[in-house]
C-alpha beads as a LAMMPS data file, in Angstrom:
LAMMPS data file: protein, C-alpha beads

419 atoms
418 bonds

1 atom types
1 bond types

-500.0 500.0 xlo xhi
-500.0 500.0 ylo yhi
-500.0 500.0 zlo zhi

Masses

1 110.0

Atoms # bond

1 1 1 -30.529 129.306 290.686
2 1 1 -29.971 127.110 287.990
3 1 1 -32.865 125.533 286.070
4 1 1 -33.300 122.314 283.744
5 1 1 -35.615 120.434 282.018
6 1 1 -34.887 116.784 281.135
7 1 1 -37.196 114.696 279.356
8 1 1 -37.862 110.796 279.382
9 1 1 -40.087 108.460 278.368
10 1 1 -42.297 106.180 280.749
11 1 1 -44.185 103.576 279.604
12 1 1 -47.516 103.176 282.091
13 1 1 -49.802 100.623 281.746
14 1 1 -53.204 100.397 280.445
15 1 1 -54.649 101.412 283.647
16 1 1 -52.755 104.543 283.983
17 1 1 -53.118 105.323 280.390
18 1 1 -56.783 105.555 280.906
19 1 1 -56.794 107.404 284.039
20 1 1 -54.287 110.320 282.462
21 1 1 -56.177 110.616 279.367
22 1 1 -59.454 110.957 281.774
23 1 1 -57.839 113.736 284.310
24 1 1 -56.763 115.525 280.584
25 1 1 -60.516 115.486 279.913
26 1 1 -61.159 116.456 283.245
27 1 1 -58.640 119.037 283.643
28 1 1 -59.848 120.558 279.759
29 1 1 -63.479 120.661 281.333
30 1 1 -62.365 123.009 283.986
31 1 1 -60.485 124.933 281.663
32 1 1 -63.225 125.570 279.286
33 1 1 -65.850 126.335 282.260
34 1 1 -63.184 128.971 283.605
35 1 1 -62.771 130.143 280.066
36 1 1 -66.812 130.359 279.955
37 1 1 -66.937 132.724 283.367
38 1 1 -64.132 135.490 281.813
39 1 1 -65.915 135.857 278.499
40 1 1 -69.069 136.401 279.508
41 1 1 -67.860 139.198 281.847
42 1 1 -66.179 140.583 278.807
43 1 1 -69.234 140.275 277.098
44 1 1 -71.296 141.592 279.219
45 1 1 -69.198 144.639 279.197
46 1 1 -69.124 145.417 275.668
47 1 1 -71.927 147.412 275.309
48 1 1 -72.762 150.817 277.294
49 1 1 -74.271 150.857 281.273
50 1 1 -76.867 153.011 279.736
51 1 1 -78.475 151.140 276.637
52 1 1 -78.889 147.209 276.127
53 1 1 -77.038 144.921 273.222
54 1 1 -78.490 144.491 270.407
55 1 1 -77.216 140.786 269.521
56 1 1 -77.105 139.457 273.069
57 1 1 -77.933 139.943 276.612
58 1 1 -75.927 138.854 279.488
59 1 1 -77.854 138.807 282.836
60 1 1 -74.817 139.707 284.844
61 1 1 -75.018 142.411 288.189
62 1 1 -72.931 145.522 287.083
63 1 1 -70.619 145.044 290.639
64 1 1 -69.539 141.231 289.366
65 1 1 -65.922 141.634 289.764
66 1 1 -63.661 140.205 287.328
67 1 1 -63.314 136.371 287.672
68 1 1 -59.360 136.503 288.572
69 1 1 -57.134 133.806 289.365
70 1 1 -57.528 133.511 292.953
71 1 1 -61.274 133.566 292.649
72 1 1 -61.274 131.026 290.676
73 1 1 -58.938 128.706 292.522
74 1 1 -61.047 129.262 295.701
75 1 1 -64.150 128.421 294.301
76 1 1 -62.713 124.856 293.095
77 1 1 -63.609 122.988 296.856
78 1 1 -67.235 124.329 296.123
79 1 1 -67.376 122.538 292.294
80 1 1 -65.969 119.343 294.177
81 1 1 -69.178 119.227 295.973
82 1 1 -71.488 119.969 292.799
83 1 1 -68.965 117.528 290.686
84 1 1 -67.615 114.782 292.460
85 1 1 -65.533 114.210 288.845
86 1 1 -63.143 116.602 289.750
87 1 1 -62.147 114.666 292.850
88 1 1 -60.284 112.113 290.898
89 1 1 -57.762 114.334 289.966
90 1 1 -54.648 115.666 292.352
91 1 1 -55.842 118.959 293.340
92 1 1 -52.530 120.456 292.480
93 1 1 -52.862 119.816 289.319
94 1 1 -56.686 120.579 288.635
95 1 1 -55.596 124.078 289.762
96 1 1 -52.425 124.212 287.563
97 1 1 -55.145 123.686 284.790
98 1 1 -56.370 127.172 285.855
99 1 1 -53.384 128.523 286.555
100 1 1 -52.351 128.134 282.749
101 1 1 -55.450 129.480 281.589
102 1 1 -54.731 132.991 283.538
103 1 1 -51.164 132.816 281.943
104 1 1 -52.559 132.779 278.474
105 1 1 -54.892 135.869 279.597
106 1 1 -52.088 137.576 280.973
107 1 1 -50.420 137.349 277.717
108 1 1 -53.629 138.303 275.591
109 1 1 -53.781 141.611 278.125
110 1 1 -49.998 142.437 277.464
111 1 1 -50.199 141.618 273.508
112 1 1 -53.396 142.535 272.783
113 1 1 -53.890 139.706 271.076
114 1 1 -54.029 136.220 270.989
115 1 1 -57.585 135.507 272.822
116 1 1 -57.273 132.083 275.071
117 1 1 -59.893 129.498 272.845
118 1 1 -61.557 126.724 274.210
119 1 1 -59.917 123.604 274.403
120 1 1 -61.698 121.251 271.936
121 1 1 -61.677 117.266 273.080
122 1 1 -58.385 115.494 272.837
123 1 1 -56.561 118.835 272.527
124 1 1 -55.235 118.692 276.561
125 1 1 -52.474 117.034 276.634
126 1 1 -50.907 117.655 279.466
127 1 1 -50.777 117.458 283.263
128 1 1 -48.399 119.490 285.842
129 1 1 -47.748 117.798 289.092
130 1 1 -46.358 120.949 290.506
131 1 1 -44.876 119.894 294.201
132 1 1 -43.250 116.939 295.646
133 1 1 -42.676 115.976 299.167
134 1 1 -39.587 113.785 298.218
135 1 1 -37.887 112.489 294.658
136 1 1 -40.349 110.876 293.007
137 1 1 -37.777 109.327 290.647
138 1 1 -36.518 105.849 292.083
139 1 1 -34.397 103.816 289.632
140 1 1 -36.307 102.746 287.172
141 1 1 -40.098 104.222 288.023
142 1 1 -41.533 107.182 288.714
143 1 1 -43.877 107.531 291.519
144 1 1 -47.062 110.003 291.113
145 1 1 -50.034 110.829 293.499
146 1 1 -53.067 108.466 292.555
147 1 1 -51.145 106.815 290.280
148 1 1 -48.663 104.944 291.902
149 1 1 -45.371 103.346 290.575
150 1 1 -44.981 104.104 286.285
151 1 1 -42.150 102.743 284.767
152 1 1 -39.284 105.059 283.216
153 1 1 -36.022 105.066 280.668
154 1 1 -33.992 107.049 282.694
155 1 1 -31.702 107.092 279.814
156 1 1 -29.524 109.742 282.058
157 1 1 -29.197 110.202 285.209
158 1 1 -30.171 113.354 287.388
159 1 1 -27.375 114.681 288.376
160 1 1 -25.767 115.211 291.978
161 1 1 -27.039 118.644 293.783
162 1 1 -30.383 118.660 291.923
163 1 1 -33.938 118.671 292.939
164 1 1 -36.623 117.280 291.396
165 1 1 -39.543 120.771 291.400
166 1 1 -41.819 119.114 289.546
167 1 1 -43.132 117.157 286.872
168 1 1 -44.930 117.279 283.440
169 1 1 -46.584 114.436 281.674
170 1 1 -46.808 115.066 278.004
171 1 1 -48.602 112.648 275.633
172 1 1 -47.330 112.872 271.736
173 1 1 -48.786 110.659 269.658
174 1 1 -49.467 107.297 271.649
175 1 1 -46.281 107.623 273.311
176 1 1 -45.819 109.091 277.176
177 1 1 -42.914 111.450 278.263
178 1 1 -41.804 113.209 281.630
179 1 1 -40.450 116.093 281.269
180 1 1 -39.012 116.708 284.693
181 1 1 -37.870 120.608 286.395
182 1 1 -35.005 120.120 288.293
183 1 1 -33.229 122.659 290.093
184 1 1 -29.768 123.248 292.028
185 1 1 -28.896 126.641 294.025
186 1 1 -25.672 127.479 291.728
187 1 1 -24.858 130.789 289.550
188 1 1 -23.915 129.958 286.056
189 1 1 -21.716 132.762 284.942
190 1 1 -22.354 133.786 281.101
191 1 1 -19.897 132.700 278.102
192 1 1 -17.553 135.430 277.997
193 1 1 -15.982 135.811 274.457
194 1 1 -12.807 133.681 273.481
195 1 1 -11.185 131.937 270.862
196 1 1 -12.322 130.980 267.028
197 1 1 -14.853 132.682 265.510
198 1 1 -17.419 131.641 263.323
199 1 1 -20.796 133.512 261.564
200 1 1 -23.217 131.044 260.270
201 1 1 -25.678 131.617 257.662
202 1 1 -29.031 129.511 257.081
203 1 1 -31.229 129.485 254.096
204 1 1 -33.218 127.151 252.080
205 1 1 -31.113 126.142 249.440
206 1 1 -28.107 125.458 252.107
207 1 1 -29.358 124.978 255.608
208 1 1 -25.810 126.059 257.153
209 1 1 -22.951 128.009 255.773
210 1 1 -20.295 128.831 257.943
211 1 1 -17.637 131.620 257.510
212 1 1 -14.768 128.476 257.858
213 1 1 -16.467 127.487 254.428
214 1 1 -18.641 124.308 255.414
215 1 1 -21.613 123.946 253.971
216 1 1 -24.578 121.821 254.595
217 1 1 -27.054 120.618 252.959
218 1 1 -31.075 120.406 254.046
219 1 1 -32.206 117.428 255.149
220 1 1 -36.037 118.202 254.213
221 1 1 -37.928 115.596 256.288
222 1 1 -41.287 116.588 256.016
223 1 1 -40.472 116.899 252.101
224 1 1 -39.228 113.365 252.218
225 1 1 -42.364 112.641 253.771
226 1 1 -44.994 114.340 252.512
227 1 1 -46.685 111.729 250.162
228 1 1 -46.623 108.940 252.970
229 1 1 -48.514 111.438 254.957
230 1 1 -50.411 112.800 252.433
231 1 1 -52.024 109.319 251.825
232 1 1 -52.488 108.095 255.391
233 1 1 -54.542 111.625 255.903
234 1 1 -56.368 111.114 253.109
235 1 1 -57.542 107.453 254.407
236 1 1 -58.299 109.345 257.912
237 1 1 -60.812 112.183 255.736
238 1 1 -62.683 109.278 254.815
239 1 1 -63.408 107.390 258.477
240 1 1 -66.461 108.388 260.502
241 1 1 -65.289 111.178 262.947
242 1 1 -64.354 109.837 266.633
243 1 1 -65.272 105.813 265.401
244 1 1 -62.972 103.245 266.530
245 1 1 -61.422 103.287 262.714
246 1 1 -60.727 106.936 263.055
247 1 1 -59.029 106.864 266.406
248 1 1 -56.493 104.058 265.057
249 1 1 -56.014 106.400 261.298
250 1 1 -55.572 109.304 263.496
251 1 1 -52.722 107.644 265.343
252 1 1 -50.868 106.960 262.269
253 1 1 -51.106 110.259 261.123
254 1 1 -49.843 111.401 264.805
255 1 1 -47.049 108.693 265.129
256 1 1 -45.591 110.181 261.595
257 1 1 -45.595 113.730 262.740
258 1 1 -43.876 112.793 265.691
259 1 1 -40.823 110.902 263.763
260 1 1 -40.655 113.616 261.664
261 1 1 -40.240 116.051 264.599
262 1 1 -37.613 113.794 266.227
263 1 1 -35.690 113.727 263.524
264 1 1 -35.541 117.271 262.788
265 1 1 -34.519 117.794 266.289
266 1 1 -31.907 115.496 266.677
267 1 1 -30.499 117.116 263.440
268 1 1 -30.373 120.351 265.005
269 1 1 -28.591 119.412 267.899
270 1 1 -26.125 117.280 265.854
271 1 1 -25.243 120.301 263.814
272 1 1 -25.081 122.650 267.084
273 1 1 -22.835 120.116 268.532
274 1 1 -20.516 120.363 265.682
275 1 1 -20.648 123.786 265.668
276 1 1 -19.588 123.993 269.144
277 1 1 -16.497 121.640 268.271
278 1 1 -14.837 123.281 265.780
279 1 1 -15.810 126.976 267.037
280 1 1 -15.709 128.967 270.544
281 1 1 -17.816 132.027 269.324
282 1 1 -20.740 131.472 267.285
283 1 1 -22.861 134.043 265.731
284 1 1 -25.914 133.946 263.944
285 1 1 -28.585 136.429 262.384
286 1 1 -31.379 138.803 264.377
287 1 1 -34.153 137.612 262.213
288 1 1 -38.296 136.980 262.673
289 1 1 -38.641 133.327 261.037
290 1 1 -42.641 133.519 261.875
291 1 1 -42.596 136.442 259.166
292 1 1 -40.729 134.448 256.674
293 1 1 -43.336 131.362 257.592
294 1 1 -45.679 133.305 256.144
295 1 1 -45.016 133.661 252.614
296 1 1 -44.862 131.602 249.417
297 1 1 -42.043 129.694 251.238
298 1 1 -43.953 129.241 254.322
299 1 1 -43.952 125.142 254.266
300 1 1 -40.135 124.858 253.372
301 1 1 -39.383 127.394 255.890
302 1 1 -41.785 125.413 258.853
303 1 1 -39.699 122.289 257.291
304 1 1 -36.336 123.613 258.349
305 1 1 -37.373 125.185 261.785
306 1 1 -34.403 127.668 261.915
307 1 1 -35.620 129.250 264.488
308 1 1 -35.568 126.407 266.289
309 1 1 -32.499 125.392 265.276
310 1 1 -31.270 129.037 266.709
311 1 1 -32.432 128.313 269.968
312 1 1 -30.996 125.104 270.540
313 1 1 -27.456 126.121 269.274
314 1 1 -27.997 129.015 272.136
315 1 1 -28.560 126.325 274.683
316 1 1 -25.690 123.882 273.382
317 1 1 -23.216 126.976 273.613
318 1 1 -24.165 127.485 276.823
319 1 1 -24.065 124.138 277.927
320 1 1 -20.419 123.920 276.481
321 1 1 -19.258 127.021 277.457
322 1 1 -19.477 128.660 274.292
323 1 1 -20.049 132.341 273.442
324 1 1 -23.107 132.821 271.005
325 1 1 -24.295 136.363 270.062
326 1 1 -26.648 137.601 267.499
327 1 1 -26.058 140.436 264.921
328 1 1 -27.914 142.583 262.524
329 1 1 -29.339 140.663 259.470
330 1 1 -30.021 144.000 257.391
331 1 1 -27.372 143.587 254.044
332 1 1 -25.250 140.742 255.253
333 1 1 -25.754 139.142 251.518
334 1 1 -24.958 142.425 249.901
335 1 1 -21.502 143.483 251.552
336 1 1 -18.106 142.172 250.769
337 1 1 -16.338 140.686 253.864
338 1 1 -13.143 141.494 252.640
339 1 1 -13.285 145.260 251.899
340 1 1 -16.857 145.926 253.276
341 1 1 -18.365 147.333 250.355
342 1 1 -21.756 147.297 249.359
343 1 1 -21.646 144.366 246.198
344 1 1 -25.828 144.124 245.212
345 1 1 -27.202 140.483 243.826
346 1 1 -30.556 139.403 243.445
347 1 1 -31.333 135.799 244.338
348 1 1 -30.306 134.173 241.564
349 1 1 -26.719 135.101 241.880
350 1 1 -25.222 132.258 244.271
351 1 1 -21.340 133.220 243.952
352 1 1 -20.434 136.260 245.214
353 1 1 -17.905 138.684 243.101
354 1 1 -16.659 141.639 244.836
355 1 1 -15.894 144.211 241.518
356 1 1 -13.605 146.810 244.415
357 1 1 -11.262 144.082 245.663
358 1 1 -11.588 140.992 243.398
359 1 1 -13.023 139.020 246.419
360 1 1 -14.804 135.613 244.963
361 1 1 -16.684 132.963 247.103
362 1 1 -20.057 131.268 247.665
363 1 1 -22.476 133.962 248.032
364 1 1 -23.667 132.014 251.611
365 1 1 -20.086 131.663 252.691
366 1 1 -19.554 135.317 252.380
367 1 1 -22.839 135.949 254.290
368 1 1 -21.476 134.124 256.579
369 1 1 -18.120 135.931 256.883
370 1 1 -20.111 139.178 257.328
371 1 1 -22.353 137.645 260.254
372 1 1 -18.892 136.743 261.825
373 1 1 -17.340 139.916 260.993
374 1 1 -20.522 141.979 262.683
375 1 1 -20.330 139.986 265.351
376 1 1 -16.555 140.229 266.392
377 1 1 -17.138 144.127 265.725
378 1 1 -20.189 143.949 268.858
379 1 1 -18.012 142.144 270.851
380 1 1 -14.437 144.206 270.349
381 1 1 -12.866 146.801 272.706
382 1 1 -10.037 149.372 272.775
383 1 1 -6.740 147.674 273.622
384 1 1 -8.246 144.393 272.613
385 1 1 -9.400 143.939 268.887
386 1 1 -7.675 142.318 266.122
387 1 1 -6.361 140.038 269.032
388 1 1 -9.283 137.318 267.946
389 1 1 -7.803 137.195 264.696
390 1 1 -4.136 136.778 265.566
391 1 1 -4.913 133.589 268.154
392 1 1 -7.070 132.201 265.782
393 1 1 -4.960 130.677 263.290
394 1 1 -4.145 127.417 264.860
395 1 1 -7.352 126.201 266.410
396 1 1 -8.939 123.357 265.019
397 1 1 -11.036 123.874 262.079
398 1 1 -8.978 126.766 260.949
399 1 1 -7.222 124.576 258.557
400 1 1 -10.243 124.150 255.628
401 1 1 -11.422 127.715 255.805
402 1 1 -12.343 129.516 252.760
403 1 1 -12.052 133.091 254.913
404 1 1 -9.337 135.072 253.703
405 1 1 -9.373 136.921 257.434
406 1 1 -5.382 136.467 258.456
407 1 1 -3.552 137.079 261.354
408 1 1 -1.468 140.119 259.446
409 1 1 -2.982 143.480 259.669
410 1 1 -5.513 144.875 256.663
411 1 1 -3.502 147.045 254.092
412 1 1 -0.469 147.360 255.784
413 1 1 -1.210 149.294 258.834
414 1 1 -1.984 148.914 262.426
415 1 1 -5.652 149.582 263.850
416 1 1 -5.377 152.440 266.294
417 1 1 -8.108 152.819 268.516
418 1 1 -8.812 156.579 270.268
419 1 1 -8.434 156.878 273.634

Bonds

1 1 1 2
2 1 2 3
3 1 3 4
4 1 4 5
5 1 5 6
6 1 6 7
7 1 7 8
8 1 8 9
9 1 9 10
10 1 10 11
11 1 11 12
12 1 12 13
13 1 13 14
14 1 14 15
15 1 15 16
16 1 16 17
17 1 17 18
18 1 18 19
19 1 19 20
20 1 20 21
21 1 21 22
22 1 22 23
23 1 23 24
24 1 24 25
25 1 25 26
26 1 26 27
27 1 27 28
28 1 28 29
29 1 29 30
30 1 30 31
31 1 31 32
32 1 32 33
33 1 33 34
34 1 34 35
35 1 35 36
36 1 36 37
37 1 37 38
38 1 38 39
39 1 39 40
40 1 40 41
41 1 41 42
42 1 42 43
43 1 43 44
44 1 44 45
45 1 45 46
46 1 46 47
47 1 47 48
48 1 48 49
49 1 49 50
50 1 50 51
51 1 51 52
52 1 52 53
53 1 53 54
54 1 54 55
55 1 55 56
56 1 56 57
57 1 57 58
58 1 58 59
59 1 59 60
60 1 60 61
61 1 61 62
62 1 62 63
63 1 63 64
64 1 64 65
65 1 65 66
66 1 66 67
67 1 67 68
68 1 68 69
69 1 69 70
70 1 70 71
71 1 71 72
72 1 72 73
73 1 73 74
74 1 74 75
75 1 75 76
76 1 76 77
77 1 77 78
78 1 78 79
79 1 79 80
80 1 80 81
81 1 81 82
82 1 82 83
83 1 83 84
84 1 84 85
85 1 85 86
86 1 86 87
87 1 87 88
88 1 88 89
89 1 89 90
90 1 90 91
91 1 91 92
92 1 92 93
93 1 93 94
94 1 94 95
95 1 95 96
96 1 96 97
97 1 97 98
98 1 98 99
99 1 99 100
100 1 100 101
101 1 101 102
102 1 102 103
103 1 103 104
104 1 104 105
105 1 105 106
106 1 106 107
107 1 107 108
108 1 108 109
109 1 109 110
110 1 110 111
111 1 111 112
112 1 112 113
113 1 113 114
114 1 114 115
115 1 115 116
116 1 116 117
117 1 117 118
118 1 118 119
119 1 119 120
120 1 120 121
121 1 121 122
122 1 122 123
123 1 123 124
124 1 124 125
125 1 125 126
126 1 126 127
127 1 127 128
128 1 128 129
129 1 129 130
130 1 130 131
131 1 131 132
132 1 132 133
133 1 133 134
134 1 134 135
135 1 135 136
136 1 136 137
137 1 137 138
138 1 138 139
139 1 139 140
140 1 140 141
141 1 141 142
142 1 142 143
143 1 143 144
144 1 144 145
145 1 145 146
146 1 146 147
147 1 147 148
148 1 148 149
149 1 149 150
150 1 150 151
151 1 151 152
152 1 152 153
153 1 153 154
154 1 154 155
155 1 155 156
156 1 156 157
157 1 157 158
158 1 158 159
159 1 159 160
160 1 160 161
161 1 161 162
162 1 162 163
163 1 163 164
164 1 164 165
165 1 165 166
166 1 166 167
167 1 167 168
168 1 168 169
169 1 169 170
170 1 170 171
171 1 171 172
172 1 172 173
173 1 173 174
174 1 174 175
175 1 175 176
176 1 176 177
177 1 177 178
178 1 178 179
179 1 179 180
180 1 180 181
181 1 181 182
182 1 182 183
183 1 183 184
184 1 184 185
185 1 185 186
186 1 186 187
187 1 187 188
188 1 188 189
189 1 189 190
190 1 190 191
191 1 191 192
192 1 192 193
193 1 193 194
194 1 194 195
195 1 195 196
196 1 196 197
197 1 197 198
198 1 198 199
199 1 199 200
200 1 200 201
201 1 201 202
202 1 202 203
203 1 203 204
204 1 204 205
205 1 205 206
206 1 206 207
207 1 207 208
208 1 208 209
209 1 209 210
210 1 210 211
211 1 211 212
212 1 212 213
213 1 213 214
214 1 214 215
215 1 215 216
216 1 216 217
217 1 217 218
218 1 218 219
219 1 219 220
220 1 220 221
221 1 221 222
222 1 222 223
223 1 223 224
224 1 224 225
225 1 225 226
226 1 226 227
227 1 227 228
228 1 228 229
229 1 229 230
230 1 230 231
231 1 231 232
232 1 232 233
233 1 233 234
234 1 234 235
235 1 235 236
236 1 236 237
237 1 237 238
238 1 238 239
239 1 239 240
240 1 240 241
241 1 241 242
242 1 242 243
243 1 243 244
244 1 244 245
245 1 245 246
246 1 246 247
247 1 247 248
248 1 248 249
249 1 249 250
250 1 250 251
251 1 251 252
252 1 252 253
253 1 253 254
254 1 254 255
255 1 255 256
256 1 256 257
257 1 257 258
258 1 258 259
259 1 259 260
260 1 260 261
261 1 261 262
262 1 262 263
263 1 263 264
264 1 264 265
265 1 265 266
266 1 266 267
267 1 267 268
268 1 268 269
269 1 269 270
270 1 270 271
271 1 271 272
272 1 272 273
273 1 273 274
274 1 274 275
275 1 275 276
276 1 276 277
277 1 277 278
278 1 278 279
279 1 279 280
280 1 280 281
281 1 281 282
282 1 282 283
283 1 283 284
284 1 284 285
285 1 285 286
286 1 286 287
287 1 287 288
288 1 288 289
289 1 289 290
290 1 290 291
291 1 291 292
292 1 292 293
293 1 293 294
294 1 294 295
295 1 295 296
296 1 296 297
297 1 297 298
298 1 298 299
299 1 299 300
300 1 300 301
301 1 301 302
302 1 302 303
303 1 303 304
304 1 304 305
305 1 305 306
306 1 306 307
307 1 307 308
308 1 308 309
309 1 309 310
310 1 310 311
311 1 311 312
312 1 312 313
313 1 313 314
314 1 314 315
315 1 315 316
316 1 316 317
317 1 317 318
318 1 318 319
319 1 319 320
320 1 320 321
321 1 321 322
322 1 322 323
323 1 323 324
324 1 324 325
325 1 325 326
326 1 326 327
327 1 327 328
328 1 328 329
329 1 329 330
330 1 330 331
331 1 331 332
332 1 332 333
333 1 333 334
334 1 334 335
335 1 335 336
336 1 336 337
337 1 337 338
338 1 338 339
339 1 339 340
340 1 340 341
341 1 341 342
342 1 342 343
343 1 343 344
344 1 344 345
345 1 345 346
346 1 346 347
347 1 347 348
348 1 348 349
349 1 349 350
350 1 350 351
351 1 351 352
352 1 352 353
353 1 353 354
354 1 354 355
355 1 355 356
356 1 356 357
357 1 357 358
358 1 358 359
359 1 359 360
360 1 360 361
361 1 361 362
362 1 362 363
363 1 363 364
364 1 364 365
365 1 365 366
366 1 366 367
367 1 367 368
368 1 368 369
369 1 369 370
370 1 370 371
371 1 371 372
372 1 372 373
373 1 373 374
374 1 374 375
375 1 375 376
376 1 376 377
377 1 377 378
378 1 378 379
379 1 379 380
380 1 380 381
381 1 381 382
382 1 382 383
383 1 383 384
384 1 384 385
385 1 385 386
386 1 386 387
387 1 387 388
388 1 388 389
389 1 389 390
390 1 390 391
391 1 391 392
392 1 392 393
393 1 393 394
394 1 394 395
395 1 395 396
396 1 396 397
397 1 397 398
398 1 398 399
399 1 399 400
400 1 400 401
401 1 401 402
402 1 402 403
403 1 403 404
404 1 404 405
405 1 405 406
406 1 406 407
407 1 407 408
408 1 408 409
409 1 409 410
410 1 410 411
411 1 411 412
412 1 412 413
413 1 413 414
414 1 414 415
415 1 415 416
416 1 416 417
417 1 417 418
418 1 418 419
């Protein structure tokens, strides 16, 4: 079964605008009131059956089960009665509202962390029509229950063999998006491993090096930025919380995080895309960005997204029938790529000058020749390596490398593998 998700933008009126924003509200009511039921069981059970709590009492029968899912779900016809607010919205998605609330606890129960928080207002911002009788994508509008006809830029079209499973209205900023599930009944083998080779390295002070030698710079668009925004959120510290004023400074502040996001994104995918052209296997570092996030670097590090960036070159590889693999990160700045030996540099050393074999190159570029390097070793068989090498001498992009990896063999002699 093969899976997408493509998003568009619709544009619905002020009419519809209102009534989304008020089944958000709606939906983030029910959320919070679920939320309510599961901790006060857990609080309730905190302290011993045999002695009472000495901050707080919770008048709850010892044999109360566990509000679960399905309880939950069940007792929504009954709150319809008590609340006849909840009958505005589709009852599919008033329950996907719950539904998402028992994911998050499922994760807090496997983790151990991560507690599900109460949603504060304006902080639901989006709705899950999860079923559909027929496509609810005709031309140019979208058709939803209770809301009608809502004009969309179906800027491409679904394509032939897919179903529409559902949809997801997302609000960012003032602006309105579908992001649409569609499915075909297809098996989508795996990239197997073929052709040119490349490792690529990303860091702060170049966002991409590549073992072929290209370089790129970072774009740094919150940097770029940051003193617009820091002056339109200073303007919204000083408006009267939830006012009329504040609403319209708050959009500002919303409508520049958004560009910025966009256009982080579409550089991402850009520089996947060209990636993809010039290369047929594409390997990249093991490596925990959220730790990195962390530290004195944190904001540059958010800035660039990498990991980000490493998920959508994973998806454009697959889409183009790429090969993409991941290797260990341990060293890959302090070994040679040419003789493998271990050559140690602190930060501030940004050429790298192998004292065994004489090897010299930008430090990145040769982190990036070890990436690719690790990653043709994970990948190579008896009977079979060394074979990437030879083949890869002609293929496009081959032509401005910096690598000094050849077709002839290393030091004369053959690689013999055991049998």
């Amino acid at each position: 079964m093969l899976t997408l998700n493509y998003r568009y933008r619709i544009y619905p009126d002020t009419t519809a605008q209102n009534t989304l924003f008020e089944w958000m509200e709606i939906c983030r009511s029910a959320y919070n009131y679920a939320l309510r039921q599961i901790k006060d069981w857990c609080n309730s059970r905190k302290c011993q059956i045999d002695r009472c709590s000495l901050k707080q009492e919770y008048i709850l029968s010892a044999n109360l089960k566990f509000p679960s899912e399905m309880q939950q779900l069940n007792a929504l016809p009954k709150a319809k009665k008590e609340f006849p607010k909840l009958t505005e919205v589709p009852s599919q998605v008033l329950q996907q509202a719950i539904k998402q609330l028992h994911r998050a606890w499922e994760e807090f129960s496997e983790r151990g962390f991560g507690f599900p928080r109460f949603k504060k207002y304006g902080q639901f911002k989006s709705l899950l029509f999860p079923q559909f009788k027929e496509n609810p994508i005709t031309g140019i509008h979208i058709k939803l229950p209770k809301l009608g006809l809502i004009a969309i830029n179906l800027h491409r079209p679904i394509p032939e063999g897919f179903v529409v499973k559902q949809v997801r209205i997302l609000k960012k900023a003032d602006k309105w998006y579908a992001s649409v599930n569609i499915q075909c009944d297809v098996n989508v083998p795996a990239p197997m491993p073929h052709g040119h080779p490349i490792g690529v390295d990303i860091g702060l002070s170049k966002f991409l090096a590549t073992s072929d030698g290209v370089v790129v710079k970072p774009p740094k668009f919150f940097k770029q930025m940051q003193s617009k925004l820091k002056l339109l959120q200073r303007r919204l510290s000083r408006k009267f919380h939830r006012s009329n004023n504040y609403e319209k400074q708050r959009l500002k502040v919303a409508r520049l995080h958004h560009e910025i996001d966009n256009a982080r994104k579409n550089f991402h995918f850009q520089q996947a895309h060209t990636l993809c052209d010039f290369a047929d296997m594409i390997f990249m570092e093991d490596l925990d960005y959220r730790v990195s996030a962390k530290g004195m670097l944190g904001k540059h590090m958010l800035d660039a997204a990498f990991g980000q960036f490493r998920s959508i070159t994973q998806y454009v590889c697959w889409k183009r029938g790429k090969f993409f693999g991941e290797v260990d990160a341990k060293g890959t700045s302090q070994e040679c790529p040419e003789c493998g030996n271990e050559v140690k540099k602190d930060l501030s050393i940004r050429v790298h000058c192998c004292p065994h074999c004489g090897y010299v190159t930008d430090r990145d570029v040769a982190s990036g020749q070890v990436i690719r390097n690790r990653g043709l070793a994970l990948i190579s068989t008896p009977g079979l390596g060394g074979m990437e090498t030879a083949c890869a001498d002609d293929l496009p992009g081959v032509g401005v490398t910096q690598s000094r990896q050849v077709s002839k063999s290393r030091k004369g002699k053959t690689r013999k593998f055991s049998k």
